[in-house]
HTML snippet that shows the backbone in 3Dmol.js (N, CA, C, O; Angstrom):
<script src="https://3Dmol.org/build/3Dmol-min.js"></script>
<div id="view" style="width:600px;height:400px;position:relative"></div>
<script>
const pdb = `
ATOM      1  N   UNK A   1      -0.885  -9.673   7.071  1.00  0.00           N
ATOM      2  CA  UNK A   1      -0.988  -8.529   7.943  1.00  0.00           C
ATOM      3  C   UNK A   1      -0.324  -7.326   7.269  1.00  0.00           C
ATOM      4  O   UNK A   1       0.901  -7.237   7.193  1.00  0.00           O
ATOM      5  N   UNK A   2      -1.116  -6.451   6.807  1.00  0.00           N
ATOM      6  CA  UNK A   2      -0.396  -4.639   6.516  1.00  0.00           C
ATOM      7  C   UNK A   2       0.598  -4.504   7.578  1.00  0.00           C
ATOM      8  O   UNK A   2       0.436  -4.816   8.757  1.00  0.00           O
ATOM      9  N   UNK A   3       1.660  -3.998   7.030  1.00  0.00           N
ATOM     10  CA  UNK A   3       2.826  -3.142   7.491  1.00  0.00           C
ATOM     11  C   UNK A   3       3.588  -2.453   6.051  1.00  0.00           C
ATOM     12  O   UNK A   3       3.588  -2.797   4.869  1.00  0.00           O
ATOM     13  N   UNK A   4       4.217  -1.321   6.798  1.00  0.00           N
ATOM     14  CA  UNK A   4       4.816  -0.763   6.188  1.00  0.00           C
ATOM     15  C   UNK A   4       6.374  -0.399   6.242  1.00  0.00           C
ATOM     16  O   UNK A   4       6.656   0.445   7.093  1.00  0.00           O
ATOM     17  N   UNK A   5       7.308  -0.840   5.561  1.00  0.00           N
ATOM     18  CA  UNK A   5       8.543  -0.919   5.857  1.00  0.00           C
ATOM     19  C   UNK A   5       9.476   0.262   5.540  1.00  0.00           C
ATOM     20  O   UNK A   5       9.333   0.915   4.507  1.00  0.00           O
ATOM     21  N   UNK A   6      10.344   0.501   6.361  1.00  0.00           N
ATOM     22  CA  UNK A   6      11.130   1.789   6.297  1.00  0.00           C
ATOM     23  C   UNK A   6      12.644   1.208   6.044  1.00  0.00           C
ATOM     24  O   UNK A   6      13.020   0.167   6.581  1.00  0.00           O
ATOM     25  N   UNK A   7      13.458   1.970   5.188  1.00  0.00           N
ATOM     26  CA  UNK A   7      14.875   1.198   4.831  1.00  0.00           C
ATOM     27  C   UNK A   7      15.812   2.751   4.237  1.00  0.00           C
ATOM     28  O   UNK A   7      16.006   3.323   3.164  1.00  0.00           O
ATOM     29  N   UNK A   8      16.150   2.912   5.534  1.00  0.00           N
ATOM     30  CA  UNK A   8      17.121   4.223   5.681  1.00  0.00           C
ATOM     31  C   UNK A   8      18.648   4.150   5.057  1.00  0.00           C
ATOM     32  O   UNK A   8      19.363   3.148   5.055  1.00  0.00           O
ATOM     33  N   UNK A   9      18.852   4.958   4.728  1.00  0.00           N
ATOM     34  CA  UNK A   9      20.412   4.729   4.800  1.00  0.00           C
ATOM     35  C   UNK A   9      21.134   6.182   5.196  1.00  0.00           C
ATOM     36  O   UNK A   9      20.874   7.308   4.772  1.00  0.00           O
ATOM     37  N   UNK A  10      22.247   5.695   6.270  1.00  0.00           N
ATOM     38  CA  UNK A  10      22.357   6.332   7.374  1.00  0.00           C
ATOM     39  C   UNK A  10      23.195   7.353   6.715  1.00  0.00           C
ATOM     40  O   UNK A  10      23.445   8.470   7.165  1.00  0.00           O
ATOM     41  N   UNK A  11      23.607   6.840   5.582  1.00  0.00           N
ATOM     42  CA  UNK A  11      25.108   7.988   4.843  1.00  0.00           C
ATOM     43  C   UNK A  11      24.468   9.352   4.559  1.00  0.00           C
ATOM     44  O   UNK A  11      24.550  10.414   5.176  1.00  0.00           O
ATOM     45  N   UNK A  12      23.674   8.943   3.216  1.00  0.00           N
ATOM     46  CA  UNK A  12      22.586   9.591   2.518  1.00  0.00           C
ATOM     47  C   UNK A  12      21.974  10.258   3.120  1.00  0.00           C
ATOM     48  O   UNK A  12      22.094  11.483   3.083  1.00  0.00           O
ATOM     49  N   UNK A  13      20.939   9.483   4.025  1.00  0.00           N
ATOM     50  CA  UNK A  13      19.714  10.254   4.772  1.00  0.00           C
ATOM     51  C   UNK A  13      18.078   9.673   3.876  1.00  0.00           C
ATOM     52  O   UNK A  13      16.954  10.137   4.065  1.00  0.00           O
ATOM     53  N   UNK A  14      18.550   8.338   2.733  1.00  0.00           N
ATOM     54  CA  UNK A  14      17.445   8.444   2.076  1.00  0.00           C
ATOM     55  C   UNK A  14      16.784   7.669   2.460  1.00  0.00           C
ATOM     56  O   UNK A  14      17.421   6.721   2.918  1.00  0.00           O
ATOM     57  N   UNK A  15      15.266   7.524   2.544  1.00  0.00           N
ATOM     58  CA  UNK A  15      14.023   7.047   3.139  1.00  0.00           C
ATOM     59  C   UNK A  15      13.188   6.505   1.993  1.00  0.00           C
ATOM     60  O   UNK A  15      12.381   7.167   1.340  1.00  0.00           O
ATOM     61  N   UNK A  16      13.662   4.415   1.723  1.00  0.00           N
ATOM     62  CA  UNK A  16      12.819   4.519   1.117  1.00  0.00           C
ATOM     63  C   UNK A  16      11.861   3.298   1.767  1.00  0.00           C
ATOM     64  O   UNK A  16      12.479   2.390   2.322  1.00  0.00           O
ATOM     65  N   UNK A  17      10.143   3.201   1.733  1.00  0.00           N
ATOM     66  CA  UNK A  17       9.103   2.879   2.202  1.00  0.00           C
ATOM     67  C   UNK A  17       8.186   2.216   1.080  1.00  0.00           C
ATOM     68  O   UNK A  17       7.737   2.752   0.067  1.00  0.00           O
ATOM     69  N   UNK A  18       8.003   0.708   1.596  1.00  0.00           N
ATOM     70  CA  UNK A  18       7.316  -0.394   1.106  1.00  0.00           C
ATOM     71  C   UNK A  18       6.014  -0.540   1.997  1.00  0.00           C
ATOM     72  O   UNK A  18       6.100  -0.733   3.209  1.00  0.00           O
ATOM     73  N   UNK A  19       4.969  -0.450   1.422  1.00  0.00           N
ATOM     74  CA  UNK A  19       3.381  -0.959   1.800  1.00  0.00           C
ATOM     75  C   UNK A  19       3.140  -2.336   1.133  1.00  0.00           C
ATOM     76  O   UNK A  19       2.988  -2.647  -0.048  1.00  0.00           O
ATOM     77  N   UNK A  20       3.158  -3.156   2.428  1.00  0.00           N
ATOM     78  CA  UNK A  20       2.863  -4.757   2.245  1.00  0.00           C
ATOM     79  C   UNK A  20       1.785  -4.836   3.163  1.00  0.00           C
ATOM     80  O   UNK A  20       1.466  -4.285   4.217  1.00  0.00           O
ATOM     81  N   UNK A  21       1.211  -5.935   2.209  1.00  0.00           N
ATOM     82  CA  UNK A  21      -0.240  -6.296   2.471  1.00  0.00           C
ATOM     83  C   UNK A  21      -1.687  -5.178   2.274  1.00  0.00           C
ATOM     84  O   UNK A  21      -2.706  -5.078   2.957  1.00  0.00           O
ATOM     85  N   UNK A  22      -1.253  -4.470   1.088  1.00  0.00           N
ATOM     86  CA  UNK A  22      -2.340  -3.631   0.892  1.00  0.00           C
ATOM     87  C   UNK A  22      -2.624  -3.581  -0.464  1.00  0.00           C
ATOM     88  O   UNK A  22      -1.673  -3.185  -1.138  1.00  0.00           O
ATOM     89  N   UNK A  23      -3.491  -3.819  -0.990  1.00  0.00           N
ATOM     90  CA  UNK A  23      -4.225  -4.156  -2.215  1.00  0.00           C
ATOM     91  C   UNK A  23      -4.891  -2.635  -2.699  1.00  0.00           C
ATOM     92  O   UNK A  23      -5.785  -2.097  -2.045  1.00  0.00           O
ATOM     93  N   UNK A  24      -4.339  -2.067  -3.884  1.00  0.00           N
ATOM     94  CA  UNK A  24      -5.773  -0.981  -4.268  1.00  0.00           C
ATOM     95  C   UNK A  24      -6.000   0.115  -3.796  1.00  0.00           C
ATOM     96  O   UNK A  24      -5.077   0.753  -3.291  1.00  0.00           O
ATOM     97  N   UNK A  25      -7.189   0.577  -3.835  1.00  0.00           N
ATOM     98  CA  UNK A  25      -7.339   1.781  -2.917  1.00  0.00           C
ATOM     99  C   UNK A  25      -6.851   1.914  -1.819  1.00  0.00           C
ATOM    100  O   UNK A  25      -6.304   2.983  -1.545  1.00  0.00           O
ATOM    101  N   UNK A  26      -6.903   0.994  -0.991  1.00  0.00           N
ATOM    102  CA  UNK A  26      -6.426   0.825   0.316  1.00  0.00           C
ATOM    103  C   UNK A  26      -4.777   1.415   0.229  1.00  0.00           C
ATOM    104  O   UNK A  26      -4.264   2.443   0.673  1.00  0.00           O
ATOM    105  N   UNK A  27      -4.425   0.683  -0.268  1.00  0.00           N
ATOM    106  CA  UNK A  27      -2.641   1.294  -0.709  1.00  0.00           C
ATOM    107  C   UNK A  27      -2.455   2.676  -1.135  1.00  0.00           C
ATOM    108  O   UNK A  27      -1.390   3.213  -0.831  1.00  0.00           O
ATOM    109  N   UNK A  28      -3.440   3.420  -1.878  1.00  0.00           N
ATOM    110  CA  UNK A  28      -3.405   4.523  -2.010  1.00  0.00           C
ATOM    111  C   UNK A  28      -3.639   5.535  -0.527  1.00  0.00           C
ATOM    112  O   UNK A  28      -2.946   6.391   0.023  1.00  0.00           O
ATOM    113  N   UNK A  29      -4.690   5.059  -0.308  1.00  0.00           N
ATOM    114  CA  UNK A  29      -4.720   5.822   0.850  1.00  0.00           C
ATOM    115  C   UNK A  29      -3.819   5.214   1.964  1.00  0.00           C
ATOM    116  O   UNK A  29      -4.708   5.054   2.801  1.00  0.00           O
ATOM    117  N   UNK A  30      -3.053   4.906   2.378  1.00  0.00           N
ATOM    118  CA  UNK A  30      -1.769   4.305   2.872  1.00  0.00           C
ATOM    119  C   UNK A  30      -0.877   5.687   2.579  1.00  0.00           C
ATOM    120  O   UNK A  30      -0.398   6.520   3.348  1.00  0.00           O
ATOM    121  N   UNK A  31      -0.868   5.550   1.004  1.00  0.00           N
ATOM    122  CA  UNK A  31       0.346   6.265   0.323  1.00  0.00           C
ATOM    123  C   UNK A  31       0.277   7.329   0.594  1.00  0.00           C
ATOM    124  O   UNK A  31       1.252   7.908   1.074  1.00  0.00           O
ATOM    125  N   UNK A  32      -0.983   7.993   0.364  1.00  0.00           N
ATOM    126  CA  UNK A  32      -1.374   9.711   0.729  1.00  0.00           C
ATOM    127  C   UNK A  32      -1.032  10.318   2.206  1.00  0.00           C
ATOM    128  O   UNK A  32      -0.512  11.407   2.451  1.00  0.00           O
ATOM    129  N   UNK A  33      -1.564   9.088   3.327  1.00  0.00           N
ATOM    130  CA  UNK A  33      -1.273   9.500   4.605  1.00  0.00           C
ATOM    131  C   UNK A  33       0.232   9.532   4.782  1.00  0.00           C
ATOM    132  O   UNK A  33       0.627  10.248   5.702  1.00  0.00           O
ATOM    133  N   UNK A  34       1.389   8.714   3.877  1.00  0.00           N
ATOM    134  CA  UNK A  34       2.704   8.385   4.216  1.00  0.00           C
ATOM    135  C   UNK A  34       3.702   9.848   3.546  1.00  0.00           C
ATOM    136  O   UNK A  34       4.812  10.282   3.856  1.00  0.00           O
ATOM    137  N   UNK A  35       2.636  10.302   2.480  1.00  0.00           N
ATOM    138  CA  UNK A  35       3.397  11.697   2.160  1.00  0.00           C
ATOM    139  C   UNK A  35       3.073  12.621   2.890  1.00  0.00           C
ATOM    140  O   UNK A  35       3.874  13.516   3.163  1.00  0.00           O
ATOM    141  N   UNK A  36       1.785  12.595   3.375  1.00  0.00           N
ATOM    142  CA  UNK A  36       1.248  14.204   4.543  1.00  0.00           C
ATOM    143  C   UNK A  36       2.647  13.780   5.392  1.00  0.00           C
ATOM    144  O   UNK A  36       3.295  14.825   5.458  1.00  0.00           O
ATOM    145  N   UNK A  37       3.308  12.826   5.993  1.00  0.00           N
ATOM    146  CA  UNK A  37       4.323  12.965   6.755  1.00  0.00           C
ATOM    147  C   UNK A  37       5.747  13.122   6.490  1.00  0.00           C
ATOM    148  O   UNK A  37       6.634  13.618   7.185  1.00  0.00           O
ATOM    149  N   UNK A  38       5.781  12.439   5.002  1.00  0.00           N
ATOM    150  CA  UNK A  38       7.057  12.371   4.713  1.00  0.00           C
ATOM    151  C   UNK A  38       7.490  13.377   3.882  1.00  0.00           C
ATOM    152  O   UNK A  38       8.625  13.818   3.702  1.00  0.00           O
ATOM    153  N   UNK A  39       5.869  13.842   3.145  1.00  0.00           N
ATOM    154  CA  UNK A  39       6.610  14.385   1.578  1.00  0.00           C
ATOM    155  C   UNK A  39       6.496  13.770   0.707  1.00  0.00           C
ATOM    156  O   UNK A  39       6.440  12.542   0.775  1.00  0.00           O
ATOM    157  N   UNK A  40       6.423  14.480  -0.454  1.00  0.00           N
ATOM    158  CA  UNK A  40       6.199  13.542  -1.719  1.00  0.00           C
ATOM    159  C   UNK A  40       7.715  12.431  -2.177  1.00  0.00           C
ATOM    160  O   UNK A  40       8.873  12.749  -1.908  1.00  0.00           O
ATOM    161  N   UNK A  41       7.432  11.531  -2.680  1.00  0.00           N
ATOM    162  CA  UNK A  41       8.779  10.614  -2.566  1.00  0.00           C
ATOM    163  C   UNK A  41       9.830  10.938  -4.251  1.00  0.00           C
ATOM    164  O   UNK A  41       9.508  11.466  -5.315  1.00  0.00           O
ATOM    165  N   UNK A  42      10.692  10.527  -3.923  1.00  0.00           N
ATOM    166  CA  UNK A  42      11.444  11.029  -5.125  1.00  0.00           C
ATOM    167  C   UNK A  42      10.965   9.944  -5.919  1.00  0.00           C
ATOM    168  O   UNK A  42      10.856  10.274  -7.100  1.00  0.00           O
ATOM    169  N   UNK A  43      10.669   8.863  -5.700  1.00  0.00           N
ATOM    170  CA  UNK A  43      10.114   7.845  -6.803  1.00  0.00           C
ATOM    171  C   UNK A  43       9.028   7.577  -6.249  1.00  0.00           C
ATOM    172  O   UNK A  43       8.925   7.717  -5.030  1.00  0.00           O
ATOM    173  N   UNK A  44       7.661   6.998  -7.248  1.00  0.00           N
ATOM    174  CA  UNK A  44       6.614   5.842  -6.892  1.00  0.00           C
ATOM    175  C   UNK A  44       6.455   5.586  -7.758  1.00  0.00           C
ATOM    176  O   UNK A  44       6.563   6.147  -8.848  1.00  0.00           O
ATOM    177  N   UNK A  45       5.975   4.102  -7.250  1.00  0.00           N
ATOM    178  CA  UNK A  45       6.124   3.022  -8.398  1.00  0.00           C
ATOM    179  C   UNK A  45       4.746   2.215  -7.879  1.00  0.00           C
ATOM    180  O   UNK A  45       4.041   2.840  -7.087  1.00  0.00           O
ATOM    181  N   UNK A  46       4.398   1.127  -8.198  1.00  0.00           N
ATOM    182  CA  UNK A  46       3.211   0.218  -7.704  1.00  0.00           C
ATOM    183  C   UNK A  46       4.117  -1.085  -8.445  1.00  0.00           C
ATOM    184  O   UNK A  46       4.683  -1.452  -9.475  1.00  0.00           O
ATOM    185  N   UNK A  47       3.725  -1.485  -6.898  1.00  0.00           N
ATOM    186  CA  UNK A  47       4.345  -3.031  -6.707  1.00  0.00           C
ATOM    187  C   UNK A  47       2.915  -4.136  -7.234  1.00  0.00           C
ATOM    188  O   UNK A  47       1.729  -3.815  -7.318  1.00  0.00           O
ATOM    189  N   UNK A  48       3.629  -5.638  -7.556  1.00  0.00           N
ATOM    190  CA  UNK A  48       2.679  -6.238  -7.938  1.00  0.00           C
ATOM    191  C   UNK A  48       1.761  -6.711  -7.138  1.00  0.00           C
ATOM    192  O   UNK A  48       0.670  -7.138  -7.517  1.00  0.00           O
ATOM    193  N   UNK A  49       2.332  -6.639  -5.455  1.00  0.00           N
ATOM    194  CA  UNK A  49       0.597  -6.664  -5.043  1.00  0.00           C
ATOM    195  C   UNK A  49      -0.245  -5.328  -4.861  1.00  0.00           C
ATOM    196  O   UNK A  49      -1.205  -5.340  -4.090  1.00  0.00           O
ATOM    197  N   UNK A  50      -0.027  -4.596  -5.304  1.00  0.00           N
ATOM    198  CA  UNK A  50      -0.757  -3.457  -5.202  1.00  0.00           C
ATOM    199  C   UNK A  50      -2.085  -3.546  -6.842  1.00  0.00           C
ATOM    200  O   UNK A  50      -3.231  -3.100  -6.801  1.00  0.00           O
ATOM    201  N   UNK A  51      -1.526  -4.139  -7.906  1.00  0.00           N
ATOM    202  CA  UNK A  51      -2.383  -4.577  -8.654  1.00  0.00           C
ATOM    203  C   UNK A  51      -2.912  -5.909  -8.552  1.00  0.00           C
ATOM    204  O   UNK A  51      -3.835  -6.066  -9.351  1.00  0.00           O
ATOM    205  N   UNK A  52      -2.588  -7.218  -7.657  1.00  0.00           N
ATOM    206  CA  UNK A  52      -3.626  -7.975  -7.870  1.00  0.00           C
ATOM    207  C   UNK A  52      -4.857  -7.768  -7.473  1.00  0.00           C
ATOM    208  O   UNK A  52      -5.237  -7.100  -6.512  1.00  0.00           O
ATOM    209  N   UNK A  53      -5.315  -8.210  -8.045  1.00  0.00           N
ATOM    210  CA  UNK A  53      -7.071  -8.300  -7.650  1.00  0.00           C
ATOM    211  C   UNK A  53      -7.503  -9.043  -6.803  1.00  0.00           C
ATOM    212  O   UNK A  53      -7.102 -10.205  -6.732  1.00  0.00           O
ATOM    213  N   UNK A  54      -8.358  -8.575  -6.022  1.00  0.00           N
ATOM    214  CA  UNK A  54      -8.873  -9.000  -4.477  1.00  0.00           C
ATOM    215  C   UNK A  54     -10.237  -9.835  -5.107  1.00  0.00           C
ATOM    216  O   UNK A  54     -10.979  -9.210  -5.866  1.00  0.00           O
ATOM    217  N   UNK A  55     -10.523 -11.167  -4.793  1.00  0.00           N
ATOM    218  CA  UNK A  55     -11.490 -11.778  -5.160  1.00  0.00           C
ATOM    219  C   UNK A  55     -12.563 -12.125  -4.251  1.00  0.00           C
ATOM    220  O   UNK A  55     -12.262 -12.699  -3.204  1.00  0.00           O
ATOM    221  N   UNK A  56     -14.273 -11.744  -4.613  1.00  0.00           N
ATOM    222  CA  UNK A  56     -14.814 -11.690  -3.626  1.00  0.00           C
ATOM    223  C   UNK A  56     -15.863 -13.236  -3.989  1.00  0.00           C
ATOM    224  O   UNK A  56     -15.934 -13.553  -5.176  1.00  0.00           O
ATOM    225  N   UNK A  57     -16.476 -13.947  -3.150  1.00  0.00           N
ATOM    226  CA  UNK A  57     -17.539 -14.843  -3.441  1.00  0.00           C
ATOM    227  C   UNK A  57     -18.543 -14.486  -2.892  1.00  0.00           C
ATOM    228  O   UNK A  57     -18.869 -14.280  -1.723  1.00  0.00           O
ATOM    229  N   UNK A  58     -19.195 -14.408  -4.206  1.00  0.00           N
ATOM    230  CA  UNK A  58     -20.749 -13.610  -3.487  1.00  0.00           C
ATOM    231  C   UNK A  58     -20.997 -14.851  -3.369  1.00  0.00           C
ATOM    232  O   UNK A  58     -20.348 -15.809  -3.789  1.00  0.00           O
ATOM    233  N   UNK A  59     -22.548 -14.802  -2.427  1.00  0.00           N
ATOM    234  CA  UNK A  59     -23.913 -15.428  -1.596  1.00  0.00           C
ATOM    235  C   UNK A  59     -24.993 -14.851  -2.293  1.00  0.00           C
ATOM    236  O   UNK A  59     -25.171 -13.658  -2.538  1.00  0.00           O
ATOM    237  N   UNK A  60     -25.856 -16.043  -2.653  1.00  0.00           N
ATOM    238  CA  UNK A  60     -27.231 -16.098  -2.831  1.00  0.00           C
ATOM    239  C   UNK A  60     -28.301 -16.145  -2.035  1.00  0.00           C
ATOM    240  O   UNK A  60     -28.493 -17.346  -1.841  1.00  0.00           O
ATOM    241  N   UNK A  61     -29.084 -15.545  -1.480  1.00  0.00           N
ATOM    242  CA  UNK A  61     -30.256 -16.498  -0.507  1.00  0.00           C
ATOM    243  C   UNK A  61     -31.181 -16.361  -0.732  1.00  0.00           C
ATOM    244  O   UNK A  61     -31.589 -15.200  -0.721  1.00  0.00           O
ATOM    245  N   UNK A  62     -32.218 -17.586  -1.124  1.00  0.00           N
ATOM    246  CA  UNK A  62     -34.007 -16.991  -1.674  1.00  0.00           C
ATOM    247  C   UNK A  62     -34.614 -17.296  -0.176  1.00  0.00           C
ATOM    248  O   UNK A  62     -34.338 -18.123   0.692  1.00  0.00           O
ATOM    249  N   UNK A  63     -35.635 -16.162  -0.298  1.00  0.00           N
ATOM    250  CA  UNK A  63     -36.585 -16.402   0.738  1.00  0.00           C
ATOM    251  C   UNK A  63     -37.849 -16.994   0.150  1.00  0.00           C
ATOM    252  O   UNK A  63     -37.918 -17.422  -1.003  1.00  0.00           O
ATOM    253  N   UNK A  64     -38.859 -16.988   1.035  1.00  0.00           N
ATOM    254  CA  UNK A  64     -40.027 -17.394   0.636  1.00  0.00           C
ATOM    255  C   UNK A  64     -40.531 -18.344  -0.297  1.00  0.00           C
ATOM    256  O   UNK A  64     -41.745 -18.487  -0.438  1.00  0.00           O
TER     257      UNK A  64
END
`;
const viewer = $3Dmol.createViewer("view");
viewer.addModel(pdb, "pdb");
viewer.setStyle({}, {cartoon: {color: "spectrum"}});
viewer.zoomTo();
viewer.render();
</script>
């Protein structure tokens, strides 16, 4: 399940934010909507599930 985690620290004031369960583009656009609110972040980085690869099994079907 996507969520996105927030981990404040109350001294500071610093905000930093993990996207779990999002693969790829999807994570990007995650990321884009999370700066229209936050701002651009003082770091980004890409975590390793953000590069695995999503595997699909195609289907064959003959007609006729």
């Amino acid at each position: 399940m996507p969520e996105i985690e927030f981990l404040i620290d109350t001294e500071t004031g610093k905000c930093e934010t993990e996207i779990k369960g999002v693969n790829g583009a999807a994570c990007e656009k995650a990321a884009r909507q999370l700066k229209q609110l936050l701002g651009n972040p003082t770091v980004d980085k890409k975590t390793k599930e953000y590069v695995r690869r999503v595997t699909t099994v195609g289907k064959t079907v003959k007609t006729g």
